[in-house]
C-alpha positions in Angstrom: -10.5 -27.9 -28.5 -7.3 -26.3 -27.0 -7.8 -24.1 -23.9 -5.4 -21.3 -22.7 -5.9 -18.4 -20.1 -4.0 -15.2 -19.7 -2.7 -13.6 -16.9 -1.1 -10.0 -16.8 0.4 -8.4 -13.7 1.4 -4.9 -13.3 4.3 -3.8 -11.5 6.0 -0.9 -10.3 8.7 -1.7 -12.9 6.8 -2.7 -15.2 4.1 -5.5 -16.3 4.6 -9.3 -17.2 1.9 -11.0 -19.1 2.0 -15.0 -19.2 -0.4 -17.3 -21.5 -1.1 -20.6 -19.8 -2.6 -23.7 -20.6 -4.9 -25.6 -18.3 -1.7 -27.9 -17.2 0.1 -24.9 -15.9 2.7 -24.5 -18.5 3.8 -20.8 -19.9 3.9 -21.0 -23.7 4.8 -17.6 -23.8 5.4 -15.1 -21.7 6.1 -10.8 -22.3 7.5 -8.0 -20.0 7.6 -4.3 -20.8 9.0 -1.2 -18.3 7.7 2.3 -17.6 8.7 4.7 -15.6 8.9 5.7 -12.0 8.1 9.3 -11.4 9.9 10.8 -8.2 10.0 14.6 -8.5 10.9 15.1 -4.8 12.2 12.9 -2.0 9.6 10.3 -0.9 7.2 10.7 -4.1 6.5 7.8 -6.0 3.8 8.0 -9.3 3.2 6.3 -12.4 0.9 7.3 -15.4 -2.2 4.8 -15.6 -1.3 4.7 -19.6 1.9 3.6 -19.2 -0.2 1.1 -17.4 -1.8 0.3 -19.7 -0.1 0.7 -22.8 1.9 -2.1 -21.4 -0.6 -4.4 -21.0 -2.1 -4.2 -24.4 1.9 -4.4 -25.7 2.7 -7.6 -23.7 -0.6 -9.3 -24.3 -0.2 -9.1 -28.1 3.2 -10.2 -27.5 2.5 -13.5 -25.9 -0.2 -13.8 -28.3 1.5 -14.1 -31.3 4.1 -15.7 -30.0 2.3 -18.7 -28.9 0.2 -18.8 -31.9 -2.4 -19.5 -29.7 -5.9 -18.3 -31.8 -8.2 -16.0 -30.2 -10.9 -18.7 -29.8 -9.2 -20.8 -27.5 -8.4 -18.0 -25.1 -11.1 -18.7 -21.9 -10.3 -16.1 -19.9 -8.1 -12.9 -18.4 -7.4 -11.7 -15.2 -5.0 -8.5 -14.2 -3.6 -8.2 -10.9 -2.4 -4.9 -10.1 0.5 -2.9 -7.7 -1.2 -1.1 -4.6 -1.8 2.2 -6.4 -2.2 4.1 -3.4 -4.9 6.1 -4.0 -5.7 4.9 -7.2 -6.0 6.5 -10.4 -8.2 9.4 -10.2 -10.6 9.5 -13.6 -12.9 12.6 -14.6 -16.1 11.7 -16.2 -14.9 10.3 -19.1 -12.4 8.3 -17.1 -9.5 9.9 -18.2 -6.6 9.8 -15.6 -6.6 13.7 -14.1 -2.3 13.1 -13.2 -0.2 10.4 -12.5 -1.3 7.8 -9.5 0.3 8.2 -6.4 1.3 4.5 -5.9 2.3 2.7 -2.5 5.8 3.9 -2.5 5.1 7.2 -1.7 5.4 9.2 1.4 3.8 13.2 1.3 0.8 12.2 2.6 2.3 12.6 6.5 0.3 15.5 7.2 -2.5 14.3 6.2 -1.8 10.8 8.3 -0.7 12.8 11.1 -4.3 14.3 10.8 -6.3 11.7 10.8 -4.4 10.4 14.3 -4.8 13.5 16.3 -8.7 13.9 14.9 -9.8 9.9 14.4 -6.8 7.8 16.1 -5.1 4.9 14.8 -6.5 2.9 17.6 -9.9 3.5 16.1 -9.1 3.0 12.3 -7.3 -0.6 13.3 -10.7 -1.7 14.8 -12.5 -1.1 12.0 -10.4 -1.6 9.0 -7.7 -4.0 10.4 -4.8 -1.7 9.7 -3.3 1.3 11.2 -2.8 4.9 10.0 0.0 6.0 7.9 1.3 7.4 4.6 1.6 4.6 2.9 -2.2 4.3 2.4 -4.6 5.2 -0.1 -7.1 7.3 1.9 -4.0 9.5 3.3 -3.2 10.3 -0.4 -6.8 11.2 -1.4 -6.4 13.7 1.4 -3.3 14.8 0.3 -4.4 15.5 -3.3 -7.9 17.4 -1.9 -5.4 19.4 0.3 -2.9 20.1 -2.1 -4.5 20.1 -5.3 -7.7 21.6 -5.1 -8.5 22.3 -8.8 -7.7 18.8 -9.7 -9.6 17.2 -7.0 -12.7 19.2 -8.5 -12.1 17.1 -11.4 -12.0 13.5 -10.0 -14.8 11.6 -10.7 -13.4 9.0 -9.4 -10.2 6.6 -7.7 -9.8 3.3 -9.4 -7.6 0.6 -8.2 -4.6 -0.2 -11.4 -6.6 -3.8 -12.2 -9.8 -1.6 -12.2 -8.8 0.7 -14.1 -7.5 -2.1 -17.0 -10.3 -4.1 -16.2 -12.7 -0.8 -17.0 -10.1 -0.1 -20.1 -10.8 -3.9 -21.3 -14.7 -4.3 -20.5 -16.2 -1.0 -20.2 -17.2 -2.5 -16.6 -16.6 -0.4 -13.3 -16.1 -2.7 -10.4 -13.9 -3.1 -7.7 -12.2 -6.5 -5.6 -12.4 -6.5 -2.4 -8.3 -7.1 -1.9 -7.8 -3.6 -3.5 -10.1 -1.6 -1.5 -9.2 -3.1 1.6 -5.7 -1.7 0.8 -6.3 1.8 0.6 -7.2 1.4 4.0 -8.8 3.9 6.7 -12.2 3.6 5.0 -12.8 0.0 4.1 -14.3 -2.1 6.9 -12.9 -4.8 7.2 -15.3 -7.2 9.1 -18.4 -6.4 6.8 -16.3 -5.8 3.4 -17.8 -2.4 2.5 -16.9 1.3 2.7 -17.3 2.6 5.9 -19.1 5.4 5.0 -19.5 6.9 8.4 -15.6 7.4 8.7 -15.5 8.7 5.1 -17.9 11.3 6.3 -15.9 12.0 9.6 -12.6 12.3 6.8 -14.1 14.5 4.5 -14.1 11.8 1.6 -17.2 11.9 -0.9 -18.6 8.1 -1.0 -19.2 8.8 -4.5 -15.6 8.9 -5.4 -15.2 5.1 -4.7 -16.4 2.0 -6.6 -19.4 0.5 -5.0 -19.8 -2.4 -7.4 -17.5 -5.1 -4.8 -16.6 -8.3 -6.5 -14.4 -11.6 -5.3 -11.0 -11.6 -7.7 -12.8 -14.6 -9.2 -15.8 -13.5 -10.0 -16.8 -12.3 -14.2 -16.5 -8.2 -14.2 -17.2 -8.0 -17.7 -16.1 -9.4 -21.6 -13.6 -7.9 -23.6 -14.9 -5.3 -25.7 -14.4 -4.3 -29.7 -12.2 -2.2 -28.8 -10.0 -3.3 -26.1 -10.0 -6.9 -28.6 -8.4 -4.9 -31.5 -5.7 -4.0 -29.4 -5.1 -7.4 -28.0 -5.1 -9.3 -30.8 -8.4 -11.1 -29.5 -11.9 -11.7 -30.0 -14.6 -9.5 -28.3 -16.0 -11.5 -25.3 -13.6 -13.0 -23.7 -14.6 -13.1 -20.4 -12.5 -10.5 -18.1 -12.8 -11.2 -14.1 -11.9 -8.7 -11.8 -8.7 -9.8 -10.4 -7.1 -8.5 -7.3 -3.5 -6.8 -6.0 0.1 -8.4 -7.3 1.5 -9.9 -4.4 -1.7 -12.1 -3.7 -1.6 -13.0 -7.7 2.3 -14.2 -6.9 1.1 -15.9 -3.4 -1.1 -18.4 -5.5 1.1 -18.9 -8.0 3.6 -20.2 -5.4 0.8 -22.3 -4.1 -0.3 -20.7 -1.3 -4.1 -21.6 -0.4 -3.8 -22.8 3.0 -4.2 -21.2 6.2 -1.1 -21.0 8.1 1.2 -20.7 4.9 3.9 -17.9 4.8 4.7 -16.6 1.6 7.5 -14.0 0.5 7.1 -11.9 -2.7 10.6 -10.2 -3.6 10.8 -7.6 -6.2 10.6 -3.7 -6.0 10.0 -4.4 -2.4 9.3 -7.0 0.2 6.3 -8.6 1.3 7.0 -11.5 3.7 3.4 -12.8 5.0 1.3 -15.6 6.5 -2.7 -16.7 5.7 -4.7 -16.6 8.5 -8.5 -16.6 9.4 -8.3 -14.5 12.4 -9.0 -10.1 12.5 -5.4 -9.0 12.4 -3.5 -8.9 15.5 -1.6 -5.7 15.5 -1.5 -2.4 13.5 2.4 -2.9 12.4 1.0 -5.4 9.6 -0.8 -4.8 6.6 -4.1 -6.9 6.2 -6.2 -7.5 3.6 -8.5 -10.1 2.4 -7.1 -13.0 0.2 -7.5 -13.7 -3.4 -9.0 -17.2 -2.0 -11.9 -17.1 -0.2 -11.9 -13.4 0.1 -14.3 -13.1 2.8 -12.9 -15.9 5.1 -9.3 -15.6 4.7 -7.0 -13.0 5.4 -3.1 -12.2 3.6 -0.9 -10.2 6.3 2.3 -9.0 5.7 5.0 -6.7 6.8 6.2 -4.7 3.6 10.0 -3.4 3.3 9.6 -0.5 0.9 12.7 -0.5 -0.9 14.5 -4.0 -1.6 14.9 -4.9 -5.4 14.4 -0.7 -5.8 17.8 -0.3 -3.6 19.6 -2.5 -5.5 18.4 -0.8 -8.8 19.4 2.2 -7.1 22.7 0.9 -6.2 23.5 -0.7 -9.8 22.3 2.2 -12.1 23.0 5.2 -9.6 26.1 4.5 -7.9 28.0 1.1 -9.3 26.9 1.6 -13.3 29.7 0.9 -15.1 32.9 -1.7 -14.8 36.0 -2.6 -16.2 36.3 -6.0 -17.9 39.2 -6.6 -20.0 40.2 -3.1 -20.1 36.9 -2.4 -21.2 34.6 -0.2 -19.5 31.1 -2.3 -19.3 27.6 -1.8 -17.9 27.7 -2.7 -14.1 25.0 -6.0 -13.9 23.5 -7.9 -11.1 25.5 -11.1 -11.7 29.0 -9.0 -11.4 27.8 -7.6 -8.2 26.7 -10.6 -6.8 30.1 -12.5 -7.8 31.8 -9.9 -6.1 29.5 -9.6 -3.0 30.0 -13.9 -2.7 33.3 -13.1 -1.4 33.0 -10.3 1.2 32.1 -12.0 4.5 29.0 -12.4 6.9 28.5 -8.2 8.1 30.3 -6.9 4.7 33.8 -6.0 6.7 32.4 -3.4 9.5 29.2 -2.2 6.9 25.6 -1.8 8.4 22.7 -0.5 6.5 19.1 0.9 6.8 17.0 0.6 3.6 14.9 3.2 4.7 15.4 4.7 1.3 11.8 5.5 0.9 10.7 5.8 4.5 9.8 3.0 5.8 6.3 0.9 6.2 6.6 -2.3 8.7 7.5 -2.2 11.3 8.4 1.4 11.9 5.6 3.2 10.1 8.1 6.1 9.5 7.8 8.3 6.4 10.6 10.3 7.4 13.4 7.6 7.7 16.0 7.6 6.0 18.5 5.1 4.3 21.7 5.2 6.5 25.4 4.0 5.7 27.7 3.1 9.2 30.8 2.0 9.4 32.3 3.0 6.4 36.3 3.1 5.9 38.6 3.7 2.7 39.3 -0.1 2.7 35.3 -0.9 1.3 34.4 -1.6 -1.9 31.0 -1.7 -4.1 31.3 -5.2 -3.1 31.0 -4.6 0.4 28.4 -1.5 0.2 26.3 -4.2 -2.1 26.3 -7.3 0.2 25.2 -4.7 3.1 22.1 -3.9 0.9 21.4 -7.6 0.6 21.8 -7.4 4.4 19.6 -4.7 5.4 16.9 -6.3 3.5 17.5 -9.3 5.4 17.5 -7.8 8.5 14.3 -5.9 7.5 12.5 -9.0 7.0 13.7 -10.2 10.6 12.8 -7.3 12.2 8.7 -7.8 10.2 8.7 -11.1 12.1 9.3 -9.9 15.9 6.1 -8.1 15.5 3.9 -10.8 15.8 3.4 -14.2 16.7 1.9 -15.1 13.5 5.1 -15.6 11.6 6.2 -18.2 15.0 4.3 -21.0 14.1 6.6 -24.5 14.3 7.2 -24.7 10.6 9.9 -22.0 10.2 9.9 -22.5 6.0 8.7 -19.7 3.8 7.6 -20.0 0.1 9.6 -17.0 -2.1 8.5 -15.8 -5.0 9.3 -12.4 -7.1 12.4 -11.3 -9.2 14.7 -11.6 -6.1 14.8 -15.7 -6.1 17.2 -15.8 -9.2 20.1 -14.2 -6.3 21.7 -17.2 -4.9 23.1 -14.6 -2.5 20.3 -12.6 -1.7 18.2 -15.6 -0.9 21.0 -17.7 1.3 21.4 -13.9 3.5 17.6 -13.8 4.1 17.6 -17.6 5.2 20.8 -17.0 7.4 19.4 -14.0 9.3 15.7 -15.2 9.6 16.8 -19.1 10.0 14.0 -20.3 7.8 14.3 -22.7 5.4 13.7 -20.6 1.9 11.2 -22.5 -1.2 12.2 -20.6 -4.1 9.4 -20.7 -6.6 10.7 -21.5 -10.3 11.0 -18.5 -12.7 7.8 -18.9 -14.9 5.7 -19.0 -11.7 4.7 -15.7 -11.3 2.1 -13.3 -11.0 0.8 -13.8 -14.4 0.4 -17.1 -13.5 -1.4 -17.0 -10.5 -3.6 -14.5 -12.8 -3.6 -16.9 -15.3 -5.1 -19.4 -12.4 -7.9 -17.0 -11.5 -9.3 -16.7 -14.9 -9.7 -20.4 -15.4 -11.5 -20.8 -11.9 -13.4 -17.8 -12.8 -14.1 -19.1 -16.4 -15.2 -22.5 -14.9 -12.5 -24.3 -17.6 -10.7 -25.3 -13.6 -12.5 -26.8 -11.0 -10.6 -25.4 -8.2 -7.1 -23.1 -6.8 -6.0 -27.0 -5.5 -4.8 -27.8 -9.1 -2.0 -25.1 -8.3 -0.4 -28.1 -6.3 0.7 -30.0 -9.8 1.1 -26.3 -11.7 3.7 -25.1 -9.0 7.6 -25.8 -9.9 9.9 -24.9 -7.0 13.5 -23.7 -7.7 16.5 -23.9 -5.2 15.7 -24.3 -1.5 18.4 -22.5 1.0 18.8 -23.8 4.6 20.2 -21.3 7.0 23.5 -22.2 8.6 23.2 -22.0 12.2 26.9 -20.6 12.8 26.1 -17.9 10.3 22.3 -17.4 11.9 24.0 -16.5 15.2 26.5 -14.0 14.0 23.8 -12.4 12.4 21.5 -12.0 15.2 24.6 -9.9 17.2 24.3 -8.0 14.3 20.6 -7.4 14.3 20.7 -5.9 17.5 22.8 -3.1 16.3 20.7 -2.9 13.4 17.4 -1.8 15.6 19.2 -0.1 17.8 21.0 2.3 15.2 17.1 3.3 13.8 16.3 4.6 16.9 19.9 6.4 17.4 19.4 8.3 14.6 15.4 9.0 13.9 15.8 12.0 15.4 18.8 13.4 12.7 16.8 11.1 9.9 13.5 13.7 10.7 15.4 17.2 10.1 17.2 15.9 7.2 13.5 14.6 5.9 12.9 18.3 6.9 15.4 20.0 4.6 14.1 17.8 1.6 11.2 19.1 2.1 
């Protein structure tokens, strides 16, 4: 009998699903978009239906497209995007509004709060990160503070692959790589809630999960429902998955210790396995999809990278003239054009601090910043200074620790951003690593896809990722262009703290 697994992984742009069989090869795979909710500057949300609508659509998709039958299906995993606080469910666990995801930034009063009352000093000791925004326990707060009547109705927060997993099993559990990520409350060292600090925050214990599982482990099968939907047969078994970059990480292969990884989409995640309690609070920690209570996945995360040049493409470059002809503006013509502007983009520097900012600033009030402009630029030049700041972003992640200094300066990239020749040769030039670009089918899903056979016990072990993984192009950094990039870099940090200061108020009229 023929075995396949499913993997689906949803995004902040939207969710891929992938069927696999045992040998590592996509028969088919699905992607379907949803919308990013930013009613003022420095929100993010999504709706958890739009969540999971899109699950149910792509699943049925690469179903039937791979005329793969029901019965040979051994297993499903969904990773999900750090949904910041998580969806908030009433009773019935129906979503009470829109999830306030990683990308958002409100939450700084809250965060500066918790620092004048708890300290980030003391938070880092116990969870293994630092206090900020950008985390999950900040936006409970905010909700609580500025929400009241719909806080009343919060049963409770739910991770995105918890609340799929719940929609697809009728199981309520949660992995321990999500809740370390909401941060402040999750201790780190014993892989529980810290109950004592939820107390000290004001956070009921009952709003959380208590039912902790490894991303490998069974949560539950797939119900009558949740089956009619899919296409499927009820009791498939459904394990509990984990966050979308660590789903990517294994997809590119990464299950050793020492390993840096790179997942490039809607932002940036560059970061290294380790089995050491994080070093300092600039990095985000939490425990890996592998081994979940002995390894640890720390990154620096750039907030806006593939968002900025969405931004740039559909906002401010949409449309272009070919053959007299005005066209939609695509990636490939803006990458063509960029090819040709040279290293620094004519004069052009750029922060992408378009959505605050998370590593290695911690700043919710930066601001994306434009210098050196002159009549003489073009998109081209404004575009290839986006691919720039990204770079530079990255660069500026890897000072922070000595983690990322290890003798093997190569870095294994994964995400949406690998099919840009440009963008990847600019990130290898300004970090000078050597750049493994993971093929296109490699994904999330398929790292998902990976999980649910381990956790099905149809794969032995993560090791067979080694002859499932298909690399891509590899980019060398040139060392002329590595050292006119690090005179550049300077400036770059340099012009963040020359301006924070203006960056703050302008935060402050937006508000």
């Amino acid at each position: 009998m023929r075995i396949f697994l499913i993997g689906s992984d949803i995004g902040t742009s939207g969710t891929k699903s992938s069927i696999v069989d045992l040998k590592g090869n996509v028969l088919a795979q699905a992607f379907e978009g949803y919308p990013l909710y930013t009613p003022r500057a420095g929100w993010a949300e999504q709706n958890a239906e739009d969540w999971e609508n899109a699950v149910y659509k792509t699943i049925r998709s690469v179903v039937r497209q791979s005329g793969v039958s029901a019965r040979e299906i051994a297993g499903i995993c969904v990773s999900g995007l750090f949904a910041g606080c998580g969806v908030p469910v009433d009773d019935n666990f129906n979503p009470v509004r829109n999830a306030i995801i990683w990308m958002d930034r409100r939450a700084t009063a809250q965060a500066d709060h918790i620092e004048r009352t708890i300290g980030g000093k003391r938070l880092f000791a116990l969870t293994g990160n630092g206090n900020d925004a950008y985390f999950g326990f900040n936006k409970i707060l905010w909700i609580r503070d500025n929400e009241p009547d719909i806080f009343t109705k919060i049963a409770l927060f739910l991770p995105s692959n918890s609340y799929i997993v719940y929609r697809l099993t009728g199981e309520v559990i949660i992995d321990y790589t999500s809740a370390a990520n909401i941060g402040g409350i999750y201790d780190l060292r014993r892989n529980r809630w810290a109950f004592d600090m939820m107390n000290e925050m004001g956070i009921d214990r009952n709003l959380m999960p208590e039912n902790f599982l490894e991303p490998v482990q069974i949560a539950g099968t797939l119900t009558r429902d949740a089956a009619r939907k899919l296409d499927l047969s009820p009791g498939i078994p459904v394990c509990a998955g984990c966050t979308d970059c660590l789903a990517s990480s294994i997809s590119a292969g990464a299950i050793d210790v020492g390993t840096q990884i790179a997942v490039i989409g809607t932002s940036i995640n560059w970061s290294v396995l380790h089995d050491k309690f994080p070093p300092v609070p600039e990095l985000v920690t939490m425990p890996y999809a592998i081994a979940p209570k002995r390894v640890y996945y720390t990154y620096g995360g750039v907030t806006a990278a593939g968002a900025l040049t969405k931004w740039f493409r559909e906002i401010i470059a949409p449309y272009s003239m070919s053959s007299d002809e005005i066209v939609p503006t695509s990636f490939q013509m803006l990458e063509e054009e960029a090819e040709k502007i040279p290293v620094g983009s004519d004069g052009l520097l750029i922060l992408p601090y378009f959505m605050g900012e998370r590593s290695p600033i911690w700043d919710s009030n930066a601001r994306g910043l434009v210098i050196g402009l002159s009549l003489h630029h073009t998109r081209a030049n404004i575009y290839r200074a986006i691919l720039e700041a990204s770079a530079f972003a990255v660069k500026h992640i890897m000072e922070v620790s000595d983690l990322f200094k290890g003798e093997n300066k190569e870095c294994v990239v994964s995400g949406g951003a690998v099919h840009s020749k440009l963008w990847m040769q600019i990130i290898s030039d300004v970090t000078g690593f050597t750049l493994k670009t993971v093929s296109g089918d490699m994904q999330a899903p398929v790292g998902d896809a990976l999980i649910a056979g381990v956790a099905a016990g149809v794969i032995d072990s993560f090791g067979v990722i080694d002859s499932w993984r298909k690399y891509g192009a590899a980019f060398v950094p040139d060392l002329d262009t590595h050292k006119k990039y690090a005179e550049i870099f300077e400036y770059y940090k340099e012009l963040y703290e020359n301006t924070k200061n203006c960056m703050h108020f302008l935060a402050s009229i937006c508000r």
